[in-house]
N, C-alpha and C positions, 0 to 999 in steps of 0.2 A: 762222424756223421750224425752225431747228437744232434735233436733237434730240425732233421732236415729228413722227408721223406724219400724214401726208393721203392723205385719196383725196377726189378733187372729179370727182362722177358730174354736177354738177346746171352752173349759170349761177351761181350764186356763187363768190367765191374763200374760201379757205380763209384768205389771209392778213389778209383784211378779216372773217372773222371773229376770229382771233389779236387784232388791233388792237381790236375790241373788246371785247376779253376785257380787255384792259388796263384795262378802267374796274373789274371786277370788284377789288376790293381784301380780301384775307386781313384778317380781322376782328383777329387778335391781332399779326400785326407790320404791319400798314398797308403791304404789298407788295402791287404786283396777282399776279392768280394765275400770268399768262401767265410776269411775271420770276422768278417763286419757283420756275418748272419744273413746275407741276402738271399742266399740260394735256399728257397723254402723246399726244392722237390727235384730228385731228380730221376727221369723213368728212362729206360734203357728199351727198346723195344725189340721186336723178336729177328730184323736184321740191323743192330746194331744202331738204327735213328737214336735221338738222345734228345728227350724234351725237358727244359730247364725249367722247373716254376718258381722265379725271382721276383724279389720289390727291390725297391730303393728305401732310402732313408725317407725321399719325401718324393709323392706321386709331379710334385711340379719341378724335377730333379730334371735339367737340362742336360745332360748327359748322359742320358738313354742309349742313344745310338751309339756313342764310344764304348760304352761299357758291354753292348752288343755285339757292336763288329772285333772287341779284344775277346769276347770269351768264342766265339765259332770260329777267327783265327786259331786260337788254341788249342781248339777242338778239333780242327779239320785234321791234327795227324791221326786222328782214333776214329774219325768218324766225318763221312760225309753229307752227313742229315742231321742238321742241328738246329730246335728249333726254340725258341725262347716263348715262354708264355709268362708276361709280366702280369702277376696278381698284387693286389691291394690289399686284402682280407687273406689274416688278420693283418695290422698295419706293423710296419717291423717297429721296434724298439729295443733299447740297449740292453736289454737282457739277452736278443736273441746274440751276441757279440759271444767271440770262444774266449776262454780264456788267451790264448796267444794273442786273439785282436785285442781285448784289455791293453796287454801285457807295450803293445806297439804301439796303441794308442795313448797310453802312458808316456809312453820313450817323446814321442812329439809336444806334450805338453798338458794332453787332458786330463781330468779325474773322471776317471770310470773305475 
C-alpha cells in the first residue's frame, strides 16, 4: 500500500480491496492498475462504500470507462457502493510503478 492513501472508517480493509484491484488489468500494456500506480487513495467509509482516488497514465486515456466498469465489477463481491473519483494532481509518473509492475513491465519489453 506504499504510496497510496487510506482511510478505513468501515469493517473492510483497504488492502483487500488494493488486492483486488489487482485483477483490474490496463487495457493497453496488460499491467493491473494497482502495480502501474494508479490507485492514488483508497477510503473505506463507515458502511462499507469504497471511494477510489485514480489517474491514468494520461488525462486523454480513452479507456476510462473500461478501466471503470473492471474495477466496480471486481468490487461488487465486497462491496455495493463503489465510487471512482478520477484525480489529475499530482500527474502519475513512473516512479509511482511497484516494483512488481517494473518487474512485468520488463517481461513485455520496456526499460523501467
Amino acid at each position: 500500500m506504499d504510496g497510496t492513501d487510506v482511510v478505513e472508517q468501515g469493517t473492510l480493509a483497504a488492502e483487500n480491496v488494493l488486492e483486488a484491484l489487482k485483477d483490474v488489468i490496463d487495457p493497453e500494456l496488460g499491467i493491473n492498475i494497482v502495480d502501474l500506480g494508479l490507485v492514488y487513495g483508497v477510503v473505506i467509509g463507515s458502511e462499507n462504500q469504497v471511494r477510489l482516488d485514480m489517474t491514468l497514465t494520461s488525462a486523454a486515456c480513452p479507456l476510462t470507462d473500461v478501466i471503470e466498469r473492471q474495477a466496480q465489477t471486481i468490487l461488487s463481491a465486497v462491496t455495493d457502493d463503489v465510487q471512482i473519483n478520477w484525480v489529475w494532481m499530482p500527474p502519475w509518473g513512473p516512479d509511482r510503478i511497484t516494483p512488481d509492475g517494473r518487474e512485468q513491465l520488463r517481461a513485455i519489453g520496456f526499460n523501467v
